[in-house]
N, C-alpha and C positions, 0 to 999 in steps of 0.2 A: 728290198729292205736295205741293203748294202748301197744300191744307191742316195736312199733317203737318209741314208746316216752321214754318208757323206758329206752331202748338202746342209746337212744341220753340224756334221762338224766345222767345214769348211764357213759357216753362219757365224758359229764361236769363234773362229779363227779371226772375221773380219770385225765383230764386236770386240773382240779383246783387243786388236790392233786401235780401231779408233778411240775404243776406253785408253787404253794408254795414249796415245798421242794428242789425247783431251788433258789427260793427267801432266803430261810432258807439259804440253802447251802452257796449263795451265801455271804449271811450278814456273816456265819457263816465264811469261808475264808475272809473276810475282819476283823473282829473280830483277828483274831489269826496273820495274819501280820501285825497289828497296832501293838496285843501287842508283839510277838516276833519277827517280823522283820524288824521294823523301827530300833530298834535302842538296845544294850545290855543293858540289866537294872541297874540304876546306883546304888548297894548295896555295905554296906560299906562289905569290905572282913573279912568273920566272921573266927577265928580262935580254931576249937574244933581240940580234939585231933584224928590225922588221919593218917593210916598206911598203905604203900605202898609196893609193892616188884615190882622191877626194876630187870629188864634183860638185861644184853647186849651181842652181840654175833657179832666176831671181824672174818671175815674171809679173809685171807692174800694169794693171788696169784702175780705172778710174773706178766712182762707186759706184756707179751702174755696168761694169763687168766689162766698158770697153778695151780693148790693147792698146798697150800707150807704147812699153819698148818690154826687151828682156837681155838679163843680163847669165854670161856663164862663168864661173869663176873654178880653175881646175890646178892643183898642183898635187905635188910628191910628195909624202911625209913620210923619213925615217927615224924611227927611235931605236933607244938599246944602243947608243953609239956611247963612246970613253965619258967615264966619269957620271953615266945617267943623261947624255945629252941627248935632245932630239933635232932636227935639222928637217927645213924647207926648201925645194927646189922647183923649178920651171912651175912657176905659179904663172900662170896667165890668165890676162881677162880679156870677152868679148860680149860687143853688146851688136845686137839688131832691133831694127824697128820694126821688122816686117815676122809676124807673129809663124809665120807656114814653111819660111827658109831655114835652113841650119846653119847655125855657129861656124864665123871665119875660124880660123886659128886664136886670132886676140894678140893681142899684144902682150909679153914676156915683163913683169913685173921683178924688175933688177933691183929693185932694193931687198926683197925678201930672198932671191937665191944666197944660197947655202945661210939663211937665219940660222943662229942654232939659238938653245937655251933647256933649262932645265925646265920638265912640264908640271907644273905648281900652280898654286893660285898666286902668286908672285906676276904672272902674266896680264892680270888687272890691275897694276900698279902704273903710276905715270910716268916712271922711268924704263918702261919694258918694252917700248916699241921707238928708242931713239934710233932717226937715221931713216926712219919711215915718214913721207911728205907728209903734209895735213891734209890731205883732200878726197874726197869721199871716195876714189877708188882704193884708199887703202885702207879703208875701215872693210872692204871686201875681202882682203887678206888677210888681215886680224882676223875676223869672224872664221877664217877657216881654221885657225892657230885656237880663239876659243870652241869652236863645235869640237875639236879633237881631244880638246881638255876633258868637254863636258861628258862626252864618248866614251874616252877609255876612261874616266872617273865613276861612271856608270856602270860598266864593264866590271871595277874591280874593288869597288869601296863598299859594296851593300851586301855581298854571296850569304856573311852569317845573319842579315835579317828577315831574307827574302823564306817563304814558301808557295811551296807549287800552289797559282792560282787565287794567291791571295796579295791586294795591294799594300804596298808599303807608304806611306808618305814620307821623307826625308826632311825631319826634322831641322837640320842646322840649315838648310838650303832656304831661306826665307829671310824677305824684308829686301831693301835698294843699295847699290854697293855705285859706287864709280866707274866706271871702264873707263882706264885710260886717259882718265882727263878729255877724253870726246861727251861725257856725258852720264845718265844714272840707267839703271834699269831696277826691275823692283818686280820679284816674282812673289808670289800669295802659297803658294806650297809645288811642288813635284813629288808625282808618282810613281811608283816605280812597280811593275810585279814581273813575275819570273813565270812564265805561261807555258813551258814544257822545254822539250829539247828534238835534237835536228843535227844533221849531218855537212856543213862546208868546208869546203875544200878537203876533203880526207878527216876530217875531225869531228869528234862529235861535241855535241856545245850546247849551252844553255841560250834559251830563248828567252832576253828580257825587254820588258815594252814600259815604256813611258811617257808621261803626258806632262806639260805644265801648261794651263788656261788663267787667260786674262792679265798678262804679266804685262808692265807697265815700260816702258823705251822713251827718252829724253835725249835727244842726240844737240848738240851745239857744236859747230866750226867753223870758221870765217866765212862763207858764204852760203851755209844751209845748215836750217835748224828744222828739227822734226820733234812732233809729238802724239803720240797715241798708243794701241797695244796691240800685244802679239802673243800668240798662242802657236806652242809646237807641242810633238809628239813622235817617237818613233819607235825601232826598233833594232836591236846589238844583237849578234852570235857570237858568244864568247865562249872558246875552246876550256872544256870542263879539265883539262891536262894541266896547263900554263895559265887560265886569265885571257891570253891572246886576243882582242879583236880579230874573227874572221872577217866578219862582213859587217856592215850598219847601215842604213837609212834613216833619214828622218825628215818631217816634212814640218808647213808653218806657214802661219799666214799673219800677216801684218797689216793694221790699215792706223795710218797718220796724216796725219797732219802735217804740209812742207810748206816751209818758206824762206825763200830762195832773194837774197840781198837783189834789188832792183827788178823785181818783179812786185805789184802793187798789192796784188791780193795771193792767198794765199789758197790751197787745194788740196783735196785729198788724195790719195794714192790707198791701193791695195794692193801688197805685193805677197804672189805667193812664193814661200822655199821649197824647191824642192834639192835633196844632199844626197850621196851614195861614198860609201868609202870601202872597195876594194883592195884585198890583197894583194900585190904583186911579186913581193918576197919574203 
């Protein structure tokens, strides 16, 4: 008898243990999506000084899927510097034709070391890229100057519309604007939603994904004009503390229309994007 009581105490002992730590558990999951998944926290966006290197990698087929060339385009971006400024360094471009080998080094793109400027939509204006040649490698540098806009602008302009798992569209973000005097672009709407949270670099962060499809690209410059459209999509880890971009991605595929001064006819191209913008300080 004393043993079988035992056994049925020691039964209670290990039922009351996993009842409570169902109970725990449970509080404990209700605990952590009160506080990170009702709603992103509303902090004001703290601005220290913070240093990224950005990659992009442009690969160009024909329209039936052939490889024509690829291109990588990588540099440094620090913001958080005196007066709100941000700053571009050792931006390099490299291009191969041979689709299997990897990226030389590329060549060190000297008019954009140390760019600074203030990160606004003021960067679409026609006097914001003086001192930069006209010629389609430096519409590659630009583009890393607007993906960083459109990055941390995504990152830290939407927190009070979003909810877990439900899309946003962005209202203001819509219809054809100039870049730069190189040309128009003209987006139909952008999505944005906020699909959970995650862990980078030591920090915990909100998870937000976005898509814009079918958006319209107009390019003109003295020896090559494009026309057709492009669709991207990605996705930010933005530190739930500060706003901070940890991490981003984002990808895109383009197919136009080029035509090139002294070439008789003219040809498609499909180029896909693919971008990565790490941490480094």
């Amino acid at each position: 008898m004393k043993k079988n009581w035992n056994q049925r105490l020691s039964g209670m002992f290990m039922i009351s243990f996993f009842l409570i730590s169902s109970v725990l558990s449970g509080q404990s999951e209700k605990a952590f999506m009160k506080k990170y998944l009702t709603k992103i926290p509303n902090v004001a966006v703290s601005n220290p000084q913070s240093k990224y290197r950005m990659t992009a990698v442009y690969t160009n087929r024909d329209l039936y899927g052939n490889f024509m060339d690829k291109k990588k385009i990588s540099g440094e971006y620090t913001r958080g510097l005196e007066n709100g400024f941000a700053e571009w360094n050792n931006v390099y471009i490299a291009t191969s034709s041979d689709f299997m080998k990897p990226f030389t080094s590329g060549t060190k793109q000297e008019y954009i070391e140390n760019f600074k400027y203030v990160p606004s939509s003021e960067m679409l204006s026609k006097d914001a890229f003086k001192g930069f040649p006209p010629t389609p490698e430096s519409v590659y540098a630009k583009n890393l100057i607007w993906d960083m806009l459109m990055i941390e602008n995504f990152a830290r302009d939407y927190s009070d519309s979003l909810r877990l798992n439900k899309t946003y569209i962005i209202p203001e973000i819509s219809g054809a604007f100039e870049m730069e005097n190189i040309g128009n672009y003209s987006q139909i709407s952008i999505q944005i939603c906020w699909t959970g949270v995650s862990v980078v670099n030591g920090k915990m962060c909100a998870v937000l994904e976005y898509r814009a499809l079918d958006n319209k690209i107009e390019l003109s410059m003295d020896q090559l004009k494009t026309r057709g459209t492009e669709q991207y999509w990605g996705t930010t880890w933005v530190a739930l503390d500060d706003k901070q971009v940890e991490y981003a991605e984002v990808y895109g595929g383009t197919l136009q229309e080029i035509e090139i001064t002294g070439m008789q006819n003219k040809f498609l191209v499909k180029t896909i994007r693919e971008l990565w913008v790490e941490r480094i300080q």
